[in-house]
C-alpha positions in Angstrom: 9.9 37.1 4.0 11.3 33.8 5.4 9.0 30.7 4.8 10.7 30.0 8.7 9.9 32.6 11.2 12.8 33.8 13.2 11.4 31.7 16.0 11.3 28.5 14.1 15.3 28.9 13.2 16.0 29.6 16.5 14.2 26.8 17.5 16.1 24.3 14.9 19.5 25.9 15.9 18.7 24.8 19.5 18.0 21.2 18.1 21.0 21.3 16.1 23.5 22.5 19.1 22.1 18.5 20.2 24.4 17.2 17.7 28.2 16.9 17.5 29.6 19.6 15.0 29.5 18.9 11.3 26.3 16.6 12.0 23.7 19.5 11.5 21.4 17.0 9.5 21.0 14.6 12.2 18.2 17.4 13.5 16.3 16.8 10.4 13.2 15.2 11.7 13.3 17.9 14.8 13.5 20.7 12.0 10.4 19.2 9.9 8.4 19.0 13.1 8.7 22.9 13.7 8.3 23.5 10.3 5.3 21.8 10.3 4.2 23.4 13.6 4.3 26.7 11.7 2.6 26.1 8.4 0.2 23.4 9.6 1.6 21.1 7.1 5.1 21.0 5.0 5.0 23.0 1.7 7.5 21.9 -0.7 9.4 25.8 0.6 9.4 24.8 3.9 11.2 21.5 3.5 13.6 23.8 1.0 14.0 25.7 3.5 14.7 22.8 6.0 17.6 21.6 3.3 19.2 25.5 3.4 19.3 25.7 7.0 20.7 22.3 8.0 23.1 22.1 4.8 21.4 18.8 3.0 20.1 18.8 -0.8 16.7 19.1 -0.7 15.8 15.5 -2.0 17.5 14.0 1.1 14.9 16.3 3.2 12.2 15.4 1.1 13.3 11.1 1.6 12.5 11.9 4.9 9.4 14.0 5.1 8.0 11.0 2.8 9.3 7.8 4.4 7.7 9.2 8.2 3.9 9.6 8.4 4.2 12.2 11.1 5.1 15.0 8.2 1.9 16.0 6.1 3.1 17.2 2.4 -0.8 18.3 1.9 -3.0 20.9 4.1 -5.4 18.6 6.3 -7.6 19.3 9.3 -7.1 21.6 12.1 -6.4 18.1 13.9 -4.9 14.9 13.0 -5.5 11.8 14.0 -4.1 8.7 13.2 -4.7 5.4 14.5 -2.9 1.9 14.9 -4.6 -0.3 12.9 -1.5 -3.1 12.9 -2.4 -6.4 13.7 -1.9 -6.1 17.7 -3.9 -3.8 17.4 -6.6 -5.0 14.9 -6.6 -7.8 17.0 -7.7 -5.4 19.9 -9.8 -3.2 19.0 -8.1 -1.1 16.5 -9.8 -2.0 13.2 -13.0 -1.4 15.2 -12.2 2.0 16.4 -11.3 3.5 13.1 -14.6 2.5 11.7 -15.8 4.2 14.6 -14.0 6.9 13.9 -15.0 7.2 10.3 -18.5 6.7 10.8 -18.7 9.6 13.5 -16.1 11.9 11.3 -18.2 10.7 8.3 -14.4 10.8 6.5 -12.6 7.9 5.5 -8.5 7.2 5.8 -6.7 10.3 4.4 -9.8 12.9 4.2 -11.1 15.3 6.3 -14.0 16.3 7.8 -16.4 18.9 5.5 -15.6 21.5 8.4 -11.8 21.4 8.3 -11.3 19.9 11.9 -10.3 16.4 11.7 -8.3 14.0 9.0 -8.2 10.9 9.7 -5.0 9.0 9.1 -4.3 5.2 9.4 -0.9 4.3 11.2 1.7 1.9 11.7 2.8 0.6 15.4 2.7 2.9 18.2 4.4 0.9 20.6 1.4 0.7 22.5 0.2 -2.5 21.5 -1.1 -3.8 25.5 -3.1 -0.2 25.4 -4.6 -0.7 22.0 -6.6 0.7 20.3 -4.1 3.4 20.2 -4.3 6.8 18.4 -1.8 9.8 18.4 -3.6 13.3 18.2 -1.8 16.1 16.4 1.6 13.7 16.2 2.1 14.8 20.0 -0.5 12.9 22.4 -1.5 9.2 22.5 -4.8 8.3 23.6 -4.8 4.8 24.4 -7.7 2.4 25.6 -10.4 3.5 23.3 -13.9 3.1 23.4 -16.4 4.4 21.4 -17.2 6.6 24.5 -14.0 8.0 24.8 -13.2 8.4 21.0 -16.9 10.0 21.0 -15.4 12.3 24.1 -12.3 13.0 21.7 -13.7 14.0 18.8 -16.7 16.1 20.9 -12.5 17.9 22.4 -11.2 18.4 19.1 -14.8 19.9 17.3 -14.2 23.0 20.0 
């Protein structure tokens, strides 16, 4: 068995048709994101696998799954979220929130919750900085704005 489904290949083949010929590695990050879609996370096979499809040496693919905090290279929570603590965003709020966050989750930065549900990452600039405190959920929605209320409101979404 393939450690990409059929799907997933056909999904990176459709992110690699993006690309001018001979440039299949310039849909790396696309192809870690649906690998990671699949497994939850990015065992060192699927990032292998990643490498074989797209025609890089595997060390290349693993520079980039390491550099990027949007690729998790260990199982976590159900959900991840990850917040701007960077100093717009400190300056806003941001520091604030994530202690929040931690007291609520009862985690602290890279752990998760004793259920499974959420880790808790710490993250560079979102490019939100006016809307801080910022978080990204799941590395595919930004919540911006961020009171307690609403990261109480957020974690009360993700527990269900």
């Amino acid at each position: 068995m393939s450690v990409l489904s059929a799907d997933s290949l056909a999904r990176i083949e459709r992110e690699v048709a993006k690309y001018p010929a001979g440039q299949r590695q310039s849909a790396v990050m696309a192809a870690l994101a649906i690998a990671q879609d699949e497994h939850g996370w990015l065992p060192s096979e699927a990032i292998e696998a990643v490498a074989g499809v797209l025609g890089m040496a595997p060390v290349a693919v693993y520079e980039v799954a390491t550099f990027y905090n949007m690729y998790d290279l260990k199982p976590g929570g159900r959900h991840k979220v990850t917040v701007c603590t960077n100093l717009p965003c400190a300056l806003s709020g941001g520091v604030a929130a994530a202690e929040h966050l931690k007291a609520r989750l009862g985690v602290g930065f890279n752990e998760t919750t004793a259920d499974g549900c959420v880790t808790l990452r710490e993250g560079e600039c979102m490019g939100a900085c006016g809307d801080a405190p910022v978080l990204i959920v799941d590395n595919k929605r930004m919540c911006s704005n961020m009171s307690h209320e609403k990261l109480d409101a957020l974690v009360e979404e993700l527990k269900k």
